[in-house]
C-alpha angles and dihedrals in degrees: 000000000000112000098250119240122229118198115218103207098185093116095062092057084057106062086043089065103038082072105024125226118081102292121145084027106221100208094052090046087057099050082042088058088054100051088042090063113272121149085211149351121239131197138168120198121203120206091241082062086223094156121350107032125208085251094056087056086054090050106042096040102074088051096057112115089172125034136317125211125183117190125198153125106279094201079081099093090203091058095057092044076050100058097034088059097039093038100195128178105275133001117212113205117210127176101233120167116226107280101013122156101221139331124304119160142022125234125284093239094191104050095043096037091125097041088054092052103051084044110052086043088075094053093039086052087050096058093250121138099236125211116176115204120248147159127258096264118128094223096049088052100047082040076060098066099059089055089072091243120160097221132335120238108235108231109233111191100091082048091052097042087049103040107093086039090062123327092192093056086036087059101044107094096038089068094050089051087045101059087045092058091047094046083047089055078244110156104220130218124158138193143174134101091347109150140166097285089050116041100066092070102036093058096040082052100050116059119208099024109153112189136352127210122216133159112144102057095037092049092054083051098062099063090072105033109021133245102267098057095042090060086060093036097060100031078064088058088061 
């Protein structure tokens, strides 16, 4: 079964809001993303509303044919009030701090086991698939079973800086974390800085890998080979 490719669109929403109006229009793009080929549509709104707002969610959400996935920090109240009303198909949780630019870490599992729990209980209740973000570390992602999460998310920055020094040595710790997850009953996605040259062997390396998640580097691609035809380009990569 292909590894499904979620579009993050946040990007978009970006350039939207550098200029203000309605173009590129981020629902359309979204419906666009779909028809193009695309198994979901991400999107992770900040509470500073920098790229992807809480209005764009309600509006995308009811349009959605595949999956949708809305990432976030769930110690914003206002996220959790977000997904609860929306109810998409999966919620991602990240740990961002307020104001930061992009992901960086995973969650410490082990410290914030009870927190997790209590947290991802109110989505399960609430009939959403569940993944929690984490780094690739044997003992974070065995820690992320006992939280009741669906899948993790595998972290792939440190795979992506890595991979043209040595792809063998990048890759490494992800298929550890990997077999940990499967021996765990963990679903497994993964997202970050994946691109074209990358995910072919990141998702040849790592069995099991359901879905990965990419916005920033498929978006760039885009602008030179349209959307359309980077959809394609990177669902052949998986």
């Amino acid at each position: 079964m292909a590894t499904k490719l979620s579009v993050n669109i946040n990007k978009i929403a970006t350039l939207r809001n550098s200029r203000g109006g309605n173009t590129p229009n981020v629902l359309q793009a979204a419906i666009d993303c779909q028809q193009f080929g695309a198994d979901g549509i991400t999107v992770h709104p900040r509470p500073d509303e920098r790229h992807i707002r809480y209005s764009d969610v309600r509006e995308i959400m009811p349009v959605i044919t595949t999956e949708f996935n809305i990432e976030g920090n769930p110690k914003e109240e206002k996220f959790v009030q977000l997904v609860l009303e929306t109810k998409p198909h999966q919620v991602t949780l990240v740990p961002d701090a307020a104001g930061q630019l992009t992901s960086d870490h995973g969650w410490d599992t082990i410290a914030e086991a009870q927190y997790l729990r209590d947290t991802i209980e109110v989505f399960k209740r609430s009939g959403i698939r569940v993944s929690i973000f984490v780094d690739p570390v044997e003992n974070m992602v065995a820690a992320a079973a006992d939280t009741g999460t669906d899948r993790i998310e595998l972290y792939t920055e440190a795979y992506a800086a890595n991979y043209h020094k040595n792809k063998e040595a990048a890759i490494a710790d992800y298929i550890k974390a990997a077999k940990m997850a499967y021996e765990k009953n963990l679903g497994i996605n993964a997202g970050h800085d994946l691109d074209r040259d990358n995910l072919g062997y990141f998702s040849a390396s790592i069995p099991h890998l359901l879905e990965v998640s990419i916005g920033h580097a498929l978006i760039a691609d885009a602008l030179y080979y349209g959307l359309e035809n980077t959809i394609q380009l990177y669902k052949r990569c998986l």
